[in-house]
C-alpha positions in Angstrom: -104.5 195.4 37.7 -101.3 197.1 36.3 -101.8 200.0 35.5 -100.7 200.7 31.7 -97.4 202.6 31.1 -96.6 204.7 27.9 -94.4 203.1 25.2 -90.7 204.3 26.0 -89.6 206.9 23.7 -86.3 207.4 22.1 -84.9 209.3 24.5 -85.9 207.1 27.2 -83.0 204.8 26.1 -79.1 206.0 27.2 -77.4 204.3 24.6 -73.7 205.8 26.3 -75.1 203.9 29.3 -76.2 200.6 27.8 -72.8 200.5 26.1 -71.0 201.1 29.3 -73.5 197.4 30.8 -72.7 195.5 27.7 -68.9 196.5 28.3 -69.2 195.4 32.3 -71.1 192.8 31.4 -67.9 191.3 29.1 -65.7 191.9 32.3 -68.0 190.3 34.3 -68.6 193.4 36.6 -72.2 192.2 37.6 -72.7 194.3 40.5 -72.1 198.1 38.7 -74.2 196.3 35.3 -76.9 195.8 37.8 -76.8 199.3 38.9 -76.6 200.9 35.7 -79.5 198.7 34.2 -81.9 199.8 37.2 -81.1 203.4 36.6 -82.5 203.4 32.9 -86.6 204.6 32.1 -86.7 202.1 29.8 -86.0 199.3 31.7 -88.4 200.6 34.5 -90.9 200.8 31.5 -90.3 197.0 31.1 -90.8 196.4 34.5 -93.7 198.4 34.8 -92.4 201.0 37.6 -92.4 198.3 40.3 -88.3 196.9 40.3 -89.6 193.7 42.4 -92.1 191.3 42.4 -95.1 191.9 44.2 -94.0 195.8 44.7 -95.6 197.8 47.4 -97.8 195.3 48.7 -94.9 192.7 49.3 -92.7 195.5 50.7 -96.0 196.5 53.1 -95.9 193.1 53.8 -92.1 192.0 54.7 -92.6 195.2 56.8 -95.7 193.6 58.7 -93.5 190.6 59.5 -90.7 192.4 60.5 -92.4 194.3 62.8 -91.0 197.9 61.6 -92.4 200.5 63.6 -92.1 204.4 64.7 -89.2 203.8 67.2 -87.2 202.1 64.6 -84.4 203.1 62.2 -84.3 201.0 58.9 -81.7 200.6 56.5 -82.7 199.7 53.2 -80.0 198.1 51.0 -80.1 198.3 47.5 -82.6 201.2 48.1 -82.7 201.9 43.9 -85.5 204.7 43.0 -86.2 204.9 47.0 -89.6 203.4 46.6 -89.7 201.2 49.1 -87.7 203.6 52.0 -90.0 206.3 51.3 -92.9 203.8 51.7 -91.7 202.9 55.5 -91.0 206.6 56.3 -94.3 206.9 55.4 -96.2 204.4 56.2 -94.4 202.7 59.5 -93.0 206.5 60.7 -89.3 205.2 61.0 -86.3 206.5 60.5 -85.2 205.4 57.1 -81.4 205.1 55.4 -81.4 203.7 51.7 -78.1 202.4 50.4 -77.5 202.2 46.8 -74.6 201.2 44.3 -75.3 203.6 41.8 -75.2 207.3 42.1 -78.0 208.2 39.6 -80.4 206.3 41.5 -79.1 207.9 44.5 -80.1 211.2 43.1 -83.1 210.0 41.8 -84.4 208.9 45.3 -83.1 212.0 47.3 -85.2 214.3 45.0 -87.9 211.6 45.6 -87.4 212.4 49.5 -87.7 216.1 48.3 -90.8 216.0 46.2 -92.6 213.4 49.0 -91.9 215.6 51.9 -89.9 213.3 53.6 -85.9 214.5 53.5 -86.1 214.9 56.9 -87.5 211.0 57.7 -85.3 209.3 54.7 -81.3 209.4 53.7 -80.1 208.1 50.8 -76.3 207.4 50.5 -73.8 205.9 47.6 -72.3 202.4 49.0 -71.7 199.2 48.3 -73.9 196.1 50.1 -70.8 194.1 50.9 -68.9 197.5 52.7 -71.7 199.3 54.5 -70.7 202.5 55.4 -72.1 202.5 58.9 -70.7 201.9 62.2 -71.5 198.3 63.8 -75.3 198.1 65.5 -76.5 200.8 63.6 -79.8 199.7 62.3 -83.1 197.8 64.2 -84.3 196.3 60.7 -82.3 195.6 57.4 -84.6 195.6 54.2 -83.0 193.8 51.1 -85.2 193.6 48.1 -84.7 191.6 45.0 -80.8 192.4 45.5 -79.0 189.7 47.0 -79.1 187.4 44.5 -77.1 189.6 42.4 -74.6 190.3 44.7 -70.9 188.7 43.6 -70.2 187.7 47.7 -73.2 187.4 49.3 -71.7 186.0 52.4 -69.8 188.9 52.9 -72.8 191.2 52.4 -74.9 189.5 55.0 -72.2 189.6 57.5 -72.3 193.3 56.7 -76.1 193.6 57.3 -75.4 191.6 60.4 -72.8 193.7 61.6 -74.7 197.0 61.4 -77.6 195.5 63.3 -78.5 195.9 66.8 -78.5 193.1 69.0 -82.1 191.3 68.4 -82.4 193.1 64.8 -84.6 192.0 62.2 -83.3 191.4 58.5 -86.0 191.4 55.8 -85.1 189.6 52.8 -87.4 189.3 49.7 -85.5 187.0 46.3 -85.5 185.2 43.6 -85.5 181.2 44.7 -83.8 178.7 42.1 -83.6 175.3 41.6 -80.4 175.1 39.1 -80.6 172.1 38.8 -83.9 172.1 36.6 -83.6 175.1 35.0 -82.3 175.6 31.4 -78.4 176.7 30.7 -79.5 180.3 29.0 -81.1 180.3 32.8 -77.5 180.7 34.3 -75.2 182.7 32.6 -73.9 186.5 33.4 -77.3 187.8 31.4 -79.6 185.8 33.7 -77.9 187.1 36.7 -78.5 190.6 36.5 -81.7 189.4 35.6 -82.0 188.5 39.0 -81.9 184.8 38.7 -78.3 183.3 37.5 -76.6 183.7 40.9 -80.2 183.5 43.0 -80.0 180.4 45.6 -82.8 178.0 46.4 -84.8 178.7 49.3 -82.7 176.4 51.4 -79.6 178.2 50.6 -81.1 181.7 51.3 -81.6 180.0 55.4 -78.3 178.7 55.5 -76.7 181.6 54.7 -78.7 183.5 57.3 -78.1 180.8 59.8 -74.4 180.5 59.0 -74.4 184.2 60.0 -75.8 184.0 63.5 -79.5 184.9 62.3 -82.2 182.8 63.6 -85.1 182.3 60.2 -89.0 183.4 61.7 -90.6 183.4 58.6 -90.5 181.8 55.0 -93.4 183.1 52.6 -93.4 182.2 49.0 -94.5 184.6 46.4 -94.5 182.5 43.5 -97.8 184.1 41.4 -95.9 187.8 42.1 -92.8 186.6 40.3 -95.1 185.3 37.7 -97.1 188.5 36.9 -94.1 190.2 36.9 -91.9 188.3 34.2 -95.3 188.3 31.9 -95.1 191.9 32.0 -91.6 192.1 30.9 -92.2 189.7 28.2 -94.9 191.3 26.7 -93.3 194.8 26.6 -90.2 193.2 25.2 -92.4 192.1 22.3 -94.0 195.3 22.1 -90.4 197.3 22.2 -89.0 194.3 19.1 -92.0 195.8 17.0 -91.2 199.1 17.5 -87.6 198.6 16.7 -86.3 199.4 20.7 -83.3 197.0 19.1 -80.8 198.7 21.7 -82.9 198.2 25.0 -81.0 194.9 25.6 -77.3 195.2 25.2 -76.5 192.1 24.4 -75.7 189.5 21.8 -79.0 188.4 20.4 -81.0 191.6 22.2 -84.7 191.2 22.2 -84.9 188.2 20.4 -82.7 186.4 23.3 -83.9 188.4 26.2 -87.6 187.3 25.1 -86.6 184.2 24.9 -85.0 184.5 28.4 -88.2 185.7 29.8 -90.3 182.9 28.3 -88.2 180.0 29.4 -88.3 181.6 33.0 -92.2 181.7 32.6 -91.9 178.0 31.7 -89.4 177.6 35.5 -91.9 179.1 37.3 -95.0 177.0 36.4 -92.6 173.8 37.0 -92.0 175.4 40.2 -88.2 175.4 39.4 -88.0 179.1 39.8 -89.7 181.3 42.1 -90.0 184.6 44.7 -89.6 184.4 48.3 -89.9 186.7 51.5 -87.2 185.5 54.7 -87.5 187.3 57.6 -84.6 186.6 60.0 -83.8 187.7 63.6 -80.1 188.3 65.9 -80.2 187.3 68.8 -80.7 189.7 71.4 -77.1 189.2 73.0 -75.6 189.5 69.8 
């Protein structure tokens, strides 16, 4: 069970930052609206502190497949709050590098490192998925949660996570799968992708990318009741936040109203199997 979070307060919500998404948004700068909206409290309220579906336990698991273990050095792209580094510094004894877009989050997770006892096990650097900022065959694993679906040139960023891998390197992808074709127009548009579904692909596109980069696919696990839980959380505390007048915690046209909206008629694509979570875990060859 989810364990209840406190209603955000007023404070909680950086209206100077949710004016500076809605004006990105408008350019169509996805990538730095994505990594302002994760930065927020109040939009970790909504999502109930875990930022993917499944949290810990998916993470524990895509590590499991991937085989992480004390010998290795991970990089963990899109690393946001640093949950899920700190989690395989702790848990798997690796070496550990998150990479994250925005610098407030990169803050966020170094004092993490700080707090947890593990600066010396975990880095946390400012960059951009699609320029890593790490020489070639880096890396024994690549961890990408929940992120590459928001990514403007996602080609370019897995040729990046393939470049800084070693020869017979593991990448461990967990995202949103879609089925555009059956899913509803409000389902598509700049909104829905940093929502993490807009510009997500469908499980088949996910493996041709990988393949198209030299990766060989070893596992495909779907996740589909995670994803589920997850966007029924948000929509309830969306309705909760409408009551109590939260009318700036979406910064968009329509605010709540359409964001619950959005969040419904994704509950509706997931029960019809049109939208969905999945883990890929994907291998170099080992003359790469």
């Amino acid at each position: 069970m989810t364990p209840r979070s406190p209603l955000p307060s007023a404070e909680d919500l950086d209206v100077s930052a949710l004016e500076l998404v809605a004006a990105g948004l408008a350019e169509g700068d996805v990538k730095g609206c994505c990594a302002t909206i994760y930065e927020q409290p109040a939009v970790r309220w909504l999502l109930g502190g875990e930022l993917h579906p499944g949290g810990e336990r998916l993470t524990r698991r895509m590590l499991e497949i991937a085989g992480v273990g004390a010998d290795h050095r991970l990089l963990d792209v899109a690393s946001g709050a640093g949950t899920s580094a700190l989690l395989a510094a702790r848990e798997c004894r690796c070496d550990v590098v998150g990479v994250e877009y925005g610098e407030g989050a990169v803050a966020g997770a170094r004092a993490a490192a700080e707090e947890a006892g593990l600066a010396s096990a975990v880095e946390f650097v400012v960059g951009d998925a699609e320029s890593l900022p790490f020489p070639d065959r880096s890396f024994d694993v690549v961890l990408c949660e929940c992120a590459l679906c928001t990514f403007p040139d996602k080609p370019t960023a897995i040729a990046e996570m393939r470049r800084v891998l070693k020869p017979g390197g593991r990448l461990a992808l967990s995202d949103v799968v879609a089925d555009h074709a059956r899913l509803p127009d409000d389902l598509r548009g700049t909104m829905a992708t940093v929502a993490c579904v807009g510009s997500a692909l469908d499980e088949r596109g996910y493996i041709d990318l990988l393949e198209g980069a030299g990766f060989r696919v070893d596992a495909v696990e779907l996740a589909r009741e995670d994803v589920m839980r997850l966007t029924e959380r948000v929509r309830t505390r969306l309705r909760g936040a409408k009551v109590l007048g939260f009318n700036d915690l979406v910064p968009i046209d329509g605010g709540l109203r359409q964001a619950i909206e959005l969040a419904s008629e994704a509950k509706s694509a997931i029960a019809a199997g049109a939208l969905g979570y999945a883990v890929i875990v994907a291998r170099l060859p080992g003359d790469a």
